[in-house]
C-alpha positions as a Markdown table, in Angstrom:
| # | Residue | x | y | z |
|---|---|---|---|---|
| 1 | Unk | 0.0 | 0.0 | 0.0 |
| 2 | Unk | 1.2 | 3.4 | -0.8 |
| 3 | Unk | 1.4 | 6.4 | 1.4 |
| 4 | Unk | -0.8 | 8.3 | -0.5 |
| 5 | Unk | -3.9 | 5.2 | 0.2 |
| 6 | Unk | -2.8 | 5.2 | 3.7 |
| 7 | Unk | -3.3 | 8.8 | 4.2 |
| 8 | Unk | -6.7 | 8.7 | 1.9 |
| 9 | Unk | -8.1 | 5.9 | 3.9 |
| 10 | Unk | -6.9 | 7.8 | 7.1 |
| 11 | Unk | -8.6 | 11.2 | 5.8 |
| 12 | Unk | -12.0 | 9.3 | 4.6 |
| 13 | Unk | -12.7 | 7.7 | 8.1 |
| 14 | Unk | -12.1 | 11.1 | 9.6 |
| 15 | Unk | -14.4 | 13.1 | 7.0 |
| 16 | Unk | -17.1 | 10.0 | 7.6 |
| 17 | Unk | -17.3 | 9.7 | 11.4 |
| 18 | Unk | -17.8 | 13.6 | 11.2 |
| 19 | Unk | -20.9 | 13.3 | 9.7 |
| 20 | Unk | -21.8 | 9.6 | 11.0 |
| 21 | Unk | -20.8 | 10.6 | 14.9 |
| 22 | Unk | -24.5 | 12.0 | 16.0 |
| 23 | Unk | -26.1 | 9.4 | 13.7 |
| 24 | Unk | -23.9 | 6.6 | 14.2 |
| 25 | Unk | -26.1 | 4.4 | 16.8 |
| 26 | Unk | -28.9 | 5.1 | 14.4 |
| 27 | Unk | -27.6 | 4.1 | 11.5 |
| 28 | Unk | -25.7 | 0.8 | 12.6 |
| 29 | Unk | -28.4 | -1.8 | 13.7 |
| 30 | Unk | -25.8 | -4.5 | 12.8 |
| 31 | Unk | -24.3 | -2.8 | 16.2 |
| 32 | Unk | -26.7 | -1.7 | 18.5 |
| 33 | Unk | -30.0 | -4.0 | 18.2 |
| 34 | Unk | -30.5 | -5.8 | 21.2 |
| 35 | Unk | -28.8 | -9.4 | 20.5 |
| 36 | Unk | -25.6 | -7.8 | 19.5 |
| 37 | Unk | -25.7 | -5.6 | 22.5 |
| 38 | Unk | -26.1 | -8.7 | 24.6 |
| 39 | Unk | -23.6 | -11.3 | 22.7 |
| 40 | Unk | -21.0 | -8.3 | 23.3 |
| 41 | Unk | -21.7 | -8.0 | 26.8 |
| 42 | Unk | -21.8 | -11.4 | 27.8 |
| 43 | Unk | -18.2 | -12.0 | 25.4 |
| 44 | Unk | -16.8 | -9.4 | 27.7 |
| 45 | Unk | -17.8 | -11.0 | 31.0 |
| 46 | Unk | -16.1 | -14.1 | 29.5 |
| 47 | Unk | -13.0 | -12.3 | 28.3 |
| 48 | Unk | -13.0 | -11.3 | 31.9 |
| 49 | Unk | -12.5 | -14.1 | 33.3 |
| 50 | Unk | -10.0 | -15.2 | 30.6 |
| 51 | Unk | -7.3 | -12.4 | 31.8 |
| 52 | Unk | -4.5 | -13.5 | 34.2 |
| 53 | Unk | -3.8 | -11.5 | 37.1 |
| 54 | Unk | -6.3 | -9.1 | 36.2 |
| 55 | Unk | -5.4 | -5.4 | 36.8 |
| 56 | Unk | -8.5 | -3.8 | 34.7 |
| 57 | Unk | -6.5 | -2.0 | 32.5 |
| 58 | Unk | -7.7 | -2.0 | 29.4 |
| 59 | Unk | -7.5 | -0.2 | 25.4 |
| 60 | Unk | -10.4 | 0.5 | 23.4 |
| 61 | Unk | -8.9 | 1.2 | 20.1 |
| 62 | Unk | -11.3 | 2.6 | 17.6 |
| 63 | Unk | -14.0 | 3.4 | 20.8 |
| 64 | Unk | -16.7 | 5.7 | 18.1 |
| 65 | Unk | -19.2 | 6.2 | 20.5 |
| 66 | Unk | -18.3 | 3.8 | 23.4 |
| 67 | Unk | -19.8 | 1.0 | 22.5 |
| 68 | Unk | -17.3 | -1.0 | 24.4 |
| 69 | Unk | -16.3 | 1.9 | 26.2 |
| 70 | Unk | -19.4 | 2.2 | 28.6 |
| 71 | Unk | -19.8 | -1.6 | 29.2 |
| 72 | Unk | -15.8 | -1.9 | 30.3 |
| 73 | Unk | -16.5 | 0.9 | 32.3 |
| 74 | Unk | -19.3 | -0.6 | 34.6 |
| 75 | Unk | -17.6 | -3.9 | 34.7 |
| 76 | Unk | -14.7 | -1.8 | 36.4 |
| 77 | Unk | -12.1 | -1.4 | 34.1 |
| 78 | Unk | -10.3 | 1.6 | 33.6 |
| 79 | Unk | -10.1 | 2.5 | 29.8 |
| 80 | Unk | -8.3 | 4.2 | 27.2 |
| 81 | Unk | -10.4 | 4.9 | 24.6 |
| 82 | Unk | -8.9 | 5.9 | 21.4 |
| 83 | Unk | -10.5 | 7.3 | 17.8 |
| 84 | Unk | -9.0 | 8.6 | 15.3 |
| 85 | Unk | -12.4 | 11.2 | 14.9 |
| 86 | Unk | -12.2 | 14.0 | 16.7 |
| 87 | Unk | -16.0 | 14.4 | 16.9 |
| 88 | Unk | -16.6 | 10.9 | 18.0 |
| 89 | Unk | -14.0 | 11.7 | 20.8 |
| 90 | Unk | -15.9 | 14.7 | 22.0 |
| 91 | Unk | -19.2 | 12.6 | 21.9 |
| 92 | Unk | -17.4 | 10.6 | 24.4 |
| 93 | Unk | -16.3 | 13.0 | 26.7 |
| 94 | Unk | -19.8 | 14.0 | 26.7 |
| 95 | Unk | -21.4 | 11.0 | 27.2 |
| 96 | Unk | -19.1 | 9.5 | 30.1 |
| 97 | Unk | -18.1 | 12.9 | 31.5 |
| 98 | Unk | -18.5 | 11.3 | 35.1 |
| 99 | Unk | -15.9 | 8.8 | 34.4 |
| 100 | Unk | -13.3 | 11.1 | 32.7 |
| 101 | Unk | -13.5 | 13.1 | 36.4 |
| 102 | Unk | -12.9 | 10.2 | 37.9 |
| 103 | Unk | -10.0 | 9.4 | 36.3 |
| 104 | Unk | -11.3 | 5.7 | 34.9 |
| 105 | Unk | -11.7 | 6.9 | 31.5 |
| 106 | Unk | -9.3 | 8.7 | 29.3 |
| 107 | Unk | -10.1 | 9.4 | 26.0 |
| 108 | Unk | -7.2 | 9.7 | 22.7 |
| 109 | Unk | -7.9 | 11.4 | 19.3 |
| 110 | Unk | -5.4 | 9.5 | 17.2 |
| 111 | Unk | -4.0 | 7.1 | 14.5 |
| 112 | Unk | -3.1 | 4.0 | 15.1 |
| 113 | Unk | 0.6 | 5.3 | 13.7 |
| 114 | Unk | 0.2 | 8.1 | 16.5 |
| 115 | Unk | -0.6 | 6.2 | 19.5 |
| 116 | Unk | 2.1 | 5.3 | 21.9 |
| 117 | Unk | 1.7 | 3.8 | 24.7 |
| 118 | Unk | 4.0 | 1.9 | 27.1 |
| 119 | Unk | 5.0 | -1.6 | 26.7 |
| 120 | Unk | 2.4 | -4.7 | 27.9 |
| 121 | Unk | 0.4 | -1.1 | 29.7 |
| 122 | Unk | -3.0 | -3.1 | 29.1 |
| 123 | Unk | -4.8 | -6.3 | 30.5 |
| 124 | Unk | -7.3 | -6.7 | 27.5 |
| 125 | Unk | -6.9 | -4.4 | 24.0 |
| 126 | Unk | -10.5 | -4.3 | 22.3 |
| 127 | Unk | -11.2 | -3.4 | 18.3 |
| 128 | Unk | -15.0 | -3.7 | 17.4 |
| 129 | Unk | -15.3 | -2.9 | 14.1 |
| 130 | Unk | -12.7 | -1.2 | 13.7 |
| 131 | Unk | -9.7 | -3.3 | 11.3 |
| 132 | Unk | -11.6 | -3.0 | 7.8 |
| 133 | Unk | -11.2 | 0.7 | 8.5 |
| 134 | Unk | -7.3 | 0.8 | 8.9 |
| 135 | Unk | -4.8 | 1.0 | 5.6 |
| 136 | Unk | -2.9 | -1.7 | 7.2 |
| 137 | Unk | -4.9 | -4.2 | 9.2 |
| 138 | Unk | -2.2 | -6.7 | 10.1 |
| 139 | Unk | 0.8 | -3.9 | 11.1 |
| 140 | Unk | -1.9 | -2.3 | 13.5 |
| 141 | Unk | -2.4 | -5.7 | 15.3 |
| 142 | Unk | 1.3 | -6.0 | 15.8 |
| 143 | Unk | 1.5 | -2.9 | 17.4 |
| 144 | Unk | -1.2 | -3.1 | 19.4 |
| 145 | Unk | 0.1 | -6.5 | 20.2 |
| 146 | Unk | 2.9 | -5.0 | 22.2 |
| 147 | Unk | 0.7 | -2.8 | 24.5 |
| 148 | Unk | -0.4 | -5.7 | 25.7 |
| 149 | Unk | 0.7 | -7.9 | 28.6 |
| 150 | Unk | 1.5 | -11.3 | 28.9 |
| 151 | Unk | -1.6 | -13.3 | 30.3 |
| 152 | Unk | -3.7 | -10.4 | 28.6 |
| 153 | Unk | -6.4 | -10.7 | 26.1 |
| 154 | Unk | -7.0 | -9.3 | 22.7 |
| 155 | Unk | -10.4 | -9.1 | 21.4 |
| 156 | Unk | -11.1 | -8.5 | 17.9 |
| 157 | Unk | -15.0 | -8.4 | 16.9 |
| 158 | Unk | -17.2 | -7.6 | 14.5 |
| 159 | Unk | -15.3 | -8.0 | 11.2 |
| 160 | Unk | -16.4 | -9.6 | 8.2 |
| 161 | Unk | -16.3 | -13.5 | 8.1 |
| 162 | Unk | -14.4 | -15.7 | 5.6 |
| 163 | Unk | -17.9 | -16.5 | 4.1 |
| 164 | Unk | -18.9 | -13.0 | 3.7 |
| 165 | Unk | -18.1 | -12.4 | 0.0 |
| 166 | Unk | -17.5 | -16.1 | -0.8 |
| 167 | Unk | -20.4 | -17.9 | -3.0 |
| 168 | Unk | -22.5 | -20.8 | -0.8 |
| 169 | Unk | -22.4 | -24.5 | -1.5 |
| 170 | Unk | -25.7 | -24.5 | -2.6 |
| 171 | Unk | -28.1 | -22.2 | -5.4 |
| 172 | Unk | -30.6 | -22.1 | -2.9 |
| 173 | Unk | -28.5 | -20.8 | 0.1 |
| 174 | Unk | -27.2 | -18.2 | -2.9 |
| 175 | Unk | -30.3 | -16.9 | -3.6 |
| 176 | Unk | -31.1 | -16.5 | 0.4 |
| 177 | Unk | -27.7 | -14.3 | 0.7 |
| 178 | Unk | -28.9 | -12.4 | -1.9 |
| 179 | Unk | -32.2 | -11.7 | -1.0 |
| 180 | Unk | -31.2 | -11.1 | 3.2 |
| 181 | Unk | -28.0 | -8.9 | 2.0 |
| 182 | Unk | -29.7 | -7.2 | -0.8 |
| 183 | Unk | -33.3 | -6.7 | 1.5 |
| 184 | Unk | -32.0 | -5.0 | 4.9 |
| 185 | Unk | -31.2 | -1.6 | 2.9 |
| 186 | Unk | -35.0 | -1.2 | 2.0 |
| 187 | Unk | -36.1 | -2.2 | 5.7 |
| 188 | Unk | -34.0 | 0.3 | 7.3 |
| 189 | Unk | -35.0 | 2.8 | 4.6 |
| 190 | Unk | -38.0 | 1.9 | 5.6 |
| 191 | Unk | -37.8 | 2.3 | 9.5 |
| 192 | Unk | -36.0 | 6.3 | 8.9 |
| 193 | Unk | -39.1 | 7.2 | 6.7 |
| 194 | Unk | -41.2 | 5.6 | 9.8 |
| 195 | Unk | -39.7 | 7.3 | 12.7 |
| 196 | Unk | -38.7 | 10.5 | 10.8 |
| 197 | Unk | -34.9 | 10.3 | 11.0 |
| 198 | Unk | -33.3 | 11.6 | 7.8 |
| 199 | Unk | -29.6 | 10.3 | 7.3 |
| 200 | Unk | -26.5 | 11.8 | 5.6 |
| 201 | Unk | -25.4 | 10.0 | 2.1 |
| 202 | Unk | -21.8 | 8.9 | 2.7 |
| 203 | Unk | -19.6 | 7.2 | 0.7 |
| 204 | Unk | -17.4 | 4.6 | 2.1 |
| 205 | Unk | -15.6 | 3.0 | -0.5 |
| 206 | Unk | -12.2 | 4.3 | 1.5 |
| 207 | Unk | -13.5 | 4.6 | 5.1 |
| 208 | Unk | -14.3 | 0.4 | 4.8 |
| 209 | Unk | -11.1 | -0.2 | 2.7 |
| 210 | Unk | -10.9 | -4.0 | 3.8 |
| 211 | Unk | -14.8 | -4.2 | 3.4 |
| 212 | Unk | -14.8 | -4.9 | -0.2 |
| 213 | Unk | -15.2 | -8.2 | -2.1 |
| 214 | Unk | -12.0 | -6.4 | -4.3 |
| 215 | Unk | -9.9 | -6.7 | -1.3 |
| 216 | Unk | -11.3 | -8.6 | 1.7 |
| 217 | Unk | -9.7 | -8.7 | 5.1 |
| 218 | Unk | -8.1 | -11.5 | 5.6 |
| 219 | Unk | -8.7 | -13.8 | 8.6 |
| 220 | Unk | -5.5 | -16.0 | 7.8 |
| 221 | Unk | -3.2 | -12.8 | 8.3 |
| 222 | Unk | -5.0 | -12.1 | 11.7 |
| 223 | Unk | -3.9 | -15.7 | 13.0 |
| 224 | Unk | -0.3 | -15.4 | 11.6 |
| 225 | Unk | 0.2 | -12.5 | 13.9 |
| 226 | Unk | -1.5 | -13.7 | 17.0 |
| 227 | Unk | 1.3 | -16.4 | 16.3 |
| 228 | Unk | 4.2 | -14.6 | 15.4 |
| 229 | Unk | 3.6 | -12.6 | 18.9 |
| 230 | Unk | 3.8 | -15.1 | 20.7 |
| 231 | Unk | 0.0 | -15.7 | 22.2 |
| 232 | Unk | -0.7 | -18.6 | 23.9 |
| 233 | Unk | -4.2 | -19.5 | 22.1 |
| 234 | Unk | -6.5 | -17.6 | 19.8 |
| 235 | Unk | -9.9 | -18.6 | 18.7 |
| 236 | Unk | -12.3 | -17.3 | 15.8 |
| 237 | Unk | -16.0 | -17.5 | 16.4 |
| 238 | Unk | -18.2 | -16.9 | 13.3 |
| 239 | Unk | -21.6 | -15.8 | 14.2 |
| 240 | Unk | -25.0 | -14.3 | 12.4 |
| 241 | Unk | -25.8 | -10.8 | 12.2 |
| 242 | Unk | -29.7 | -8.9 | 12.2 |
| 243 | Unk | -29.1 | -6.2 | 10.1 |
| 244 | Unk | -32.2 | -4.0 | 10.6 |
| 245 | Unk | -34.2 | -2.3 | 13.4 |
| 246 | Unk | -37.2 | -3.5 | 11.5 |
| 247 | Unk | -37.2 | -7.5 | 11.8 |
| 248 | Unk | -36.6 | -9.2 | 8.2 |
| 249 | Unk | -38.2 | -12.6 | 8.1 |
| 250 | Unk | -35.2 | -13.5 | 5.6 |
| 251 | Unk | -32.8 | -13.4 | 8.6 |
| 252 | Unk | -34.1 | -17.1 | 9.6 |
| 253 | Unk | -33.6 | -18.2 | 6.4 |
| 254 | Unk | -30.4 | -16.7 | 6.3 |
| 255 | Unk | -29.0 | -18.6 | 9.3 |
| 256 | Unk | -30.8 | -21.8 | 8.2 |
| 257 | Unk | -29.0 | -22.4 | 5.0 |
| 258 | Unk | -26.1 | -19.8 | 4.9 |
| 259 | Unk | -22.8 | -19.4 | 6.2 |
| 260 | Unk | -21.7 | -17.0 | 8.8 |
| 261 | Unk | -21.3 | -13.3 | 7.8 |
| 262 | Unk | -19.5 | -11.9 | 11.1 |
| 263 | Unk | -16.1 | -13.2 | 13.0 |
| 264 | Unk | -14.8 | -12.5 | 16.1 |
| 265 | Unk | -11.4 | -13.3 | 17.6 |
| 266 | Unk | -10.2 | -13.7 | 21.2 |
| 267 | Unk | -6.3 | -14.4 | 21.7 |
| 268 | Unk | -4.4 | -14.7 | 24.8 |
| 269 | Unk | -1.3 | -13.7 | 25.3 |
């Protein structure tokens, strides 16, 4: 990759989450409908348990609006929460300003290129859906790698799955992918025109670099580094996603005869 991409795909996810920041939870159902919300929290409370000598210190890289943020926080962790938007950043301050006083939150407005912390500083280091927006995925895992102490936990979630732009065994399940993918647009069209919510027209084709059939992120490189640093174990989970506020009969089909469209990965060091 050159470093003219790198810098494009930097500048397009900070002219995005701009815009996206006050719509974000709105316009991500994939994110906050209420079986994600509870698959992340109960991964968490697992991860938890998973960490060796825990000292709740722990890295949110890529935060946006605290997603993970606010559940580490009430589980008693102490975060860092880092974004490379400088609006999502504020949104954060807002929204857990009782925390930053505290001193259990601290919140970073940076690149992954810019961030420098001290060596194994963190018990777990969390990304939710955050790689497919970096110019280079599998450099930013190594680094983050290193803030990251022995008998700590990485958690990487929410990323598309090895099946996600791959064709299924069968026509059928074909024609079911097609149908879910191609329907959950027009539902959630459908739901903004219902509750009156009108939503900015972005375009992501840099800001979701590795989120393109063209150039897919790659699960294999994720489990090369995980090995080349070292970790004791890491596991991916593949898992079903409900892409729309308004339910979409299609999903059950979806799950019935498709593959998996999400992975998520938890390593140990």
């Amino acid at each position: 990759m050159t470093e003219d991409l790198r810098n494009q795909i930097h500048a397009a996810n900070v002219a995005v989450h701009r815009y996206e920041a006050q719509f974000y939870e709105v316009l991500h159902p994939e994110v906050y409908n209420k079986e994600e919300q509870d698959r992340i929290s109960s991964t968490l409370k697992a991860i938890d348990h998973l960490v060796t000598a825990n000292r709740r210190q722990t890295l949110d890289f890529g935060a946006g609006t605290g997603n993970l943020t606010g559940k580490l926080l009430n589980m008693g962790y102490t975060v860092t929460a880092v974004d490379i938007s400088a609006e999502m950043c504020s949104l954060l301050k807002r929204k857990y300003a009782d925390w930053l006083r505290t001193g259990k939150l601290f919140v970073v407005n940076a690149s992954i290129e810019d961030v420098n912390f001290a060596a194994e500083e963190f018990d777990l280091v969390a990304c939710y859906s955050v790689l497919h927006h970096l110019p280079d995925y599998k450099e930013a895992l190594r680094r983050l790698s290193g803030f990251l102490r022995k008998g700590g936990v990485m958690y990487i979630d929410h990323e598309a799955s090895p099946f996600y732009w791959t064709s299924e065994a069968s026509n059928v399940a074909n024609l079911v992918k097609s149908l879910y993918f191609h329907s959950n647009p027009v539902l959630n069209a459908l739901y903004f025109q219902l509750v009156g919510v009108v939503v900015p027209t972005l375009d992501y084709t840099l800001s979701d670099y590795w989120h393109k059939k063209e150039h897919p992120l790659d699960h294999s490189v994720i489990k090369r580094v995980f090995k080349e640093k070292d970790f004791e174990y890491c596991k991916r989970t593949d898992y079903y996603s409900k892409k729309t506020w308004i339910p979409n009969p299609l999903f059950y089909a979806y799950r019935r005869f498709c593959n998996p469209d999400v992975s998520c990965w938890i390593a140990k060091k």
